[in-house]
N, C-alpha and C positions, 0 to 999 in steps of 0.2 A: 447269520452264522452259516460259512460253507456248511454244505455234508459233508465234505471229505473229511474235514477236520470231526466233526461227529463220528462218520463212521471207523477213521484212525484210534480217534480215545476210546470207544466203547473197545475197536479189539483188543488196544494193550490194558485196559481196565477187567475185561475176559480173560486176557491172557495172566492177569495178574492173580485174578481169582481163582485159575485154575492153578497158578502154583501152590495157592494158600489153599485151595480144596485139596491137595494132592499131599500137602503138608498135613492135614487136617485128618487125612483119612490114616493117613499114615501112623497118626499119634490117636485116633480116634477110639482103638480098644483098649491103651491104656486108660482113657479120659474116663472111658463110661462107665466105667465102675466106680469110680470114684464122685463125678459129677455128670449128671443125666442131664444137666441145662447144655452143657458143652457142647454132649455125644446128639444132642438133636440139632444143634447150630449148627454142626457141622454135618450132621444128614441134611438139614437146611440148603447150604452151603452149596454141596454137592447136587441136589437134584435141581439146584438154581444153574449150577455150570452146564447140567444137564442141558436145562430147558434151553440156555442163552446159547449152547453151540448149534441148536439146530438152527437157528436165526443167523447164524455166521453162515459169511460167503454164500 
């Protein structure tokens, strides 16, 4: 398996996650009052996009 091919999917799969993180938070104070499993998935979610951008570039 090249890297480059690795390191291309991991960003658009980052880059994917941060739309869905950025979707997520967005919708995230409706969720959490309603459902507390969501509103931590997606604090999940987010402190994961967290950790994986500093490992970018």
């Amino acid at each position: 398996m090249p890297t480059d091919f690795v390191k291309l999917s991991f960003h658009f799969s980052s880059s994917y996650l941060k739309i869905c993180g950025i979707k997520m938070f967005l919708i995230r104070g409706n969720i959490n009052h309603r459902h507390g499993n969501i509103g931590s998935l997606a604090q999940r979610i987010s402190r994961y996009i967290f950790y994986s951008s500093l490992f970018e570039g």
